[in-house]
C-alpha positions in Angstrom: 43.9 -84.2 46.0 44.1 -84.9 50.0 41.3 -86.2 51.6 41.2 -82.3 53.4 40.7 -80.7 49.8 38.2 -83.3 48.5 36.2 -82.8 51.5 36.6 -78.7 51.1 35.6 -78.8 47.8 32.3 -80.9 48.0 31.6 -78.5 50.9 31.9 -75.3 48.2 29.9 -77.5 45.8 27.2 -77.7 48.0 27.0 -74.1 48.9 27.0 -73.3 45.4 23.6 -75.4 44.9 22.4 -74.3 48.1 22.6 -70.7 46.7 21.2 -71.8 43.1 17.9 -73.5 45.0 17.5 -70.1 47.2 17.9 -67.7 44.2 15.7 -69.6 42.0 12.4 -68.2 40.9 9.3 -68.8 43.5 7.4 -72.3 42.7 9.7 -73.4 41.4 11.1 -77.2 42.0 14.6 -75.6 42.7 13.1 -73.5 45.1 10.6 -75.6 46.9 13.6 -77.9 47.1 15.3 -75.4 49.2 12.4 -74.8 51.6 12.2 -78.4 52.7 13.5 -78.8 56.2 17.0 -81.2 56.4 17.1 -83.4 59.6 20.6 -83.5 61.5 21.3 -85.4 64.2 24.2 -85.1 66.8 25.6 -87.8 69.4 26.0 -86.2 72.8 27.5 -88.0 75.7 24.8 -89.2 79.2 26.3 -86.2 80.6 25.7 -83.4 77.6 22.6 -84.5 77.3 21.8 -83.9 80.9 23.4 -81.0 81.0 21.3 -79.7 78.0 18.0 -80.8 79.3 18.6 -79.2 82.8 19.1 -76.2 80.1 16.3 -76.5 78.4 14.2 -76.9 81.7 15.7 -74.0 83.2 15.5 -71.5 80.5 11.5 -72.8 80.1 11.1 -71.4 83.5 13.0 -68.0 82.9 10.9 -67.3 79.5 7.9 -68.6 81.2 7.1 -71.7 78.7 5.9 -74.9 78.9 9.3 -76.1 77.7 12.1 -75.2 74.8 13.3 -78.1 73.4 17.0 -79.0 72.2 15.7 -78.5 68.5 14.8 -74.8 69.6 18.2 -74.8 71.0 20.2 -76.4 68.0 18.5 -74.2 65.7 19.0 -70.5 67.9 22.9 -72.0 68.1 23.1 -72.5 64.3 21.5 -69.8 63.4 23.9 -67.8 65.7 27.1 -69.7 64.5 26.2 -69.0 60.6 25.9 -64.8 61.4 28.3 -64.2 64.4 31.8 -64.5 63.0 33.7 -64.3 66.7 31.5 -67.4 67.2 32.2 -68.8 64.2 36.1 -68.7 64.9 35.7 -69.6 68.2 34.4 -73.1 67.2 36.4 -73.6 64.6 39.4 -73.1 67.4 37.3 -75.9 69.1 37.2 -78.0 66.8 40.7 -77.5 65.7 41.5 -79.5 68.6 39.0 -82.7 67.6 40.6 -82.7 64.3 44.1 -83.3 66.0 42.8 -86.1 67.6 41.0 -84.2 70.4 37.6 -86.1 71.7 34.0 -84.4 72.2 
């Protein structure tokens, strides 16, 4: 099995116990399992990280908030990539060219 296919198929193992924990019965330890927030992290260049707070700080002022934070903005993007499919194959054409030895 290629690194490619091991890497796939851990991937649909996950998602299949994902799925088991949200299906499971209410109190239960499956489900509270489920519920329980995961922390990711992402390494973003001086400049993207500028960029984003300037973001941030400027759509705080349009929506007339103290501030929306690059957690509000990670989650919105996710939850955006996981339901819009033109998004979804829009990154994965991005990130077609990081796996050919393309640099973020």
């Amino acid at each position: 099995m290629s690194a490619g296919e091991d890497r796939a198929a851990k991937l649909r193992s996950k998602a299949g116990r994902v799925a088991e924990e949200r299906n499971a019965p209410e109190g239960s330890a499956l489900r509270k399992l489920a519920a329980k927030p995961v922390r990711a992290t992402v390494d973003l260049s001086p400049s993207q990280h500028a960029r984003l707070k300037a973001w941030c700080g400027e759509t705080a002022v349009e929506f007339g908030r103290a501030r929306v934070t690059t957690q509000d903005v990670l989650r919105a993007l996710v939850d955006r990539l996981l339901s819009d499919e033109a998004l979804a194959a829009a990154i994965r054409d991005d990130l077609g060219g990081v796996a050919a030895g393309g640099q973020r």
